[in-house]
C-alpha positions in Angstrom: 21.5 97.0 15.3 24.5 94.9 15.9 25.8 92.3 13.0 26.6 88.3 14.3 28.3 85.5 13.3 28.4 82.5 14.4 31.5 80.5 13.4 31.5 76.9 13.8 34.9 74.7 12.5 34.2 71.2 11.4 35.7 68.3 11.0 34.0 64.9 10.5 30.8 66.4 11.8 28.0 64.8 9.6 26.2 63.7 12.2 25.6 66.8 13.8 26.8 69.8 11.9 23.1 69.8 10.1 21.3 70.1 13.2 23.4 72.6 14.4 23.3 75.0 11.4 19.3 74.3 11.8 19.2 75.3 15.1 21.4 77.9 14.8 20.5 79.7 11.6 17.1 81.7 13.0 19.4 83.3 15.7 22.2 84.6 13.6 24.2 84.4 10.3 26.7 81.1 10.2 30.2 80.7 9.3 30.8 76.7 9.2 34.6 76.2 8.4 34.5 72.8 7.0 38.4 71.4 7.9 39.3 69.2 5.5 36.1 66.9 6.4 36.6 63.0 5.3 32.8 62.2 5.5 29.3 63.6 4.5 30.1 66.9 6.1 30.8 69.0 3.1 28.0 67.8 1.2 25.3 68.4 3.3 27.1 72.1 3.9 26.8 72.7 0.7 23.1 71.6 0.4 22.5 73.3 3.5 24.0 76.2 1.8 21.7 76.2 -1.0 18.7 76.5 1.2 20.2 79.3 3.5 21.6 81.3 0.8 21.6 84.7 2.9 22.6 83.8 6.1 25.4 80.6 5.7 28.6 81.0 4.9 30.8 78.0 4.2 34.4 78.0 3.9 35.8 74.3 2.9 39.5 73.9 3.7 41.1 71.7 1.2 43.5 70.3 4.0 43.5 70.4 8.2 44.3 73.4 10.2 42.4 72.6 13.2 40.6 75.2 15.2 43.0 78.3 14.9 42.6 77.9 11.0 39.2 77.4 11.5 37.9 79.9 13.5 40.4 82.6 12.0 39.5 82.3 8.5 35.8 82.7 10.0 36.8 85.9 11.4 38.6 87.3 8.6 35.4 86.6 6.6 33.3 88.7 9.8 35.9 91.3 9.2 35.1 91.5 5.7 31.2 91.6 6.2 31.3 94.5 8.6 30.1 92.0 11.5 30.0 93.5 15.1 30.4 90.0 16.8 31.1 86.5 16.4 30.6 83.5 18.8 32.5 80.4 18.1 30.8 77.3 19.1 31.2 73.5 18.5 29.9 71.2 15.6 29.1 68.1 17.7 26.6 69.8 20.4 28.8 69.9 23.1 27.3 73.7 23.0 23.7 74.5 23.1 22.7 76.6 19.9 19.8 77.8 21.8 21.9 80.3 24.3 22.9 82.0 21.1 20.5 84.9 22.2 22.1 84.7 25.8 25.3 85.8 24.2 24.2 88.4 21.7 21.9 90.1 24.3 24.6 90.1 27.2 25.9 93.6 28.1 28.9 94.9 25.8 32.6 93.4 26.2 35.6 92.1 24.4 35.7 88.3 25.3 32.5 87.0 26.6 33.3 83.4 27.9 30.4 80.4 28.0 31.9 78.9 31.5 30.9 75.3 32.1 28.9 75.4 35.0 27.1 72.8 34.7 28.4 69.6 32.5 27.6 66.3 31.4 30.2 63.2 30.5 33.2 65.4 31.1 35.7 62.7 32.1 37.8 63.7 35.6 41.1 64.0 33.4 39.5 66.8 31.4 38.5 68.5 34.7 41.8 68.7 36.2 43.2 69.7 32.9 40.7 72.8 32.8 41.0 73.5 36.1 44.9 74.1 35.7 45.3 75.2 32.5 42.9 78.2 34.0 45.4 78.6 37.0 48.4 79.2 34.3 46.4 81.4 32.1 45.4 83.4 34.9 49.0 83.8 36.1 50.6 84.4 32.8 48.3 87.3 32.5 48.2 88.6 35.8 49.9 92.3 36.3 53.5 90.6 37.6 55.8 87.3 38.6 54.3 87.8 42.4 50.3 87.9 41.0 49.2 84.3 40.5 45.3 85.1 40.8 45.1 87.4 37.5 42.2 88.1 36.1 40.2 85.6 38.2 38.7 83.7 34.7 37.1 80.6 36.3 37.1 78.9 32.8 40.2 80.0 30.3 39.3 76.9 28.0 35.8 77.2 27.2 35.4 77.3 23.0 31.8 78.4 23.4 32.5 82.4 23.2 31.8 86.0 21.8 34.4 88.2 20.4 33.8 91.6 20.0 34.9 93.5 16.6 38.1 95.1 18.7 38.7 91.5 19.6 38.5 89.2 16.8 40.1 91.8 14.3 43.4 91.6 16.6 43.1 87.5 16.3 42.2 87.3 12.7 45.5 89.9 12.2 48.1 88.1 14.7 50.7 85.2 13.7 49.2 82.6 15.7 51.6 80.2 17.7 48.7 77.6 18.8 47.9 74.3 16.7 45.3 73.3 18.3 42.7 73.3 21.4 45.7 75.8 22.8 44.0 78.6 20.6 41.5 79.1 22.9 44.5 80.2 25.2 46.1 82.1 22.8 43.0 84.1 21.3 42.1 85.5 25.2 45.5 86.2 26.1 45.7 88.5 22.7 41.9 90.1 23.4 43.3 90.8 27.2 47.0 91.9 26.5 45.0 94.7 24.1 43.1 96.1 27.1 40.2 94.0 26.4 36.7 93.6 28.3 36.9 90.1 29.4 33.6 88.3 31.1 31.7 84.8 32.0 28.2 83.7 31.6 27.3 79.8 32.7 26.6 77.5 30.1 25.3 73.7 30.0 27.8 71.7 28.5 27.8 68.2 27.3 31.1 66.2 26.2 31.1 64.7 22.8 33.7 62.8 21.1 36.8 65.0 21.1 39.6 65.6 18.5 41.3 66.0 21.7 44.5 63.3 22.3 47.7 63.3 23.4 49.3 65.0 20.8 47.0 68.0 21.5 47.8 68.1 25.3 51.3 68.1 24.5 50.8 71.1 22.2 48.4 73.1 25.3 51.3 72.2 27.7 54.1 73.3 25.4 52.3 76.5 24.8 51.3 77.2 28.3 55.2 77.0 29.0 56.0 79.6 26.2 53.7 81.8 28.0 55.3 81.0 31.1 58.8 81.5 30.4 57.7 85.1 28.7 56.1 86.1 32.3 59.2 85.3 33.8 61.5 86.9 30.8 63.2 84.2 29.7 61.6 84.0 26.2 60.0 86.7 23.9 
């Protein structure tokens, strides 16, 4: 019988994050990376914590690392406990804890992606910026210059995922380059330059308030033009 995780980074979450461990915590162990939290967050993990002894996991960071910190150190802890997969999922319900079983019962693969198919609040800005960000991802990966299509991923972006032993062990083990929302691009390219399985199931998804800004675009554009000057072989 397979091991999961579910990893979940945190930051200023206390007014979902104990729902979500709630709703989460009959369908799988939980890994909640608390990120340097400024509100009740940490406290009520820790209660939480006291109730669920056996099956949640909570890792407080004593400063911010954002999600690449966060969901690494939640995969160096599934490395450690032997678990066969982890899905990462957001704190503030953007992502429905009850496809959890949709994931863990879906058909074996490295990267199994929750695409957005249908969504709720997602402002038009954050559409296009899918919607190309998915076009360069798709490219950078594709087989050579002349490929644009790639892979054909419909949604590169999507946090809501299941990594696969093969999969996260290569992430948990690389120097990451991304700081931010950009590891999402970062931990697929990885799983796929490795040969990995990579495959889509719709989710419903519903926008919260975002830690994304400006700053953070700037870091997703400046790391979609490392990858880009790499597939044309002017960087390493």
């Amino acid at each position: 019988m397979y091991k999961n995780l579910v990893i979940i980074p945190a930051f200023n979450e206390e007014q979902t994050i104990e729902e979500v461990v709630r709703t989460s915590i009959s369908k799988a162990d939980i890994c909640v990376v608390n990120d340097a939290s400024r509100d009740k967050t940490g406290s009520i993990l820790d209660r939480l914590a006291q109730e669920f002894p056996e099956r949640l996991y909570v890792i407080h960071h004593a400063t911010n690392t954002h999600i690449p910190g966060g969901i690494r150190d939640g995969m160096k802890l599934a490395l450690e406990k032997k678990y066969n997969y982890v899905v990462t999922m957001d704190a503030g319900l953007s992502h429905d804890p009850e496809m959890l079983p949709q994931f863990f019962n879906y058909p074996e693969c490295d990267v199994l992606i929750g695409k957005r198919e249908k969504v709720e609040g997602v402002p038009f800005y954050r559409k296009v910026i899918s919607y190309l960000a998915a076009k360069v991802l798709n490219y950078c990966m594709s087989s050579h210059v002349f490929d644009w299509k790639g892979p054909g991923i419909s949604d590169c972006t999507s946090g809501y995922r299941r990594y696969s032993s093969k999969a996260f062990t290569s992430i948990a083990n690389a120097t990451l380059e991304s700081r931010a929302f950009d590891f999402h691009m970062e931990a697929l390219t990885i799983a796929y330059r490795e040969g990995g399985k990579v495959e889509e199931i719709g989710i419903h998804y519903k926008f919260s308030n975002s830690s994304f800004n400006r700053r953070v675009l700037k870091l997703a554009i400046a790391f979609a033009w490392k990858l880009l000057k790499r597939k044309w072989g002017f960087a390493k």
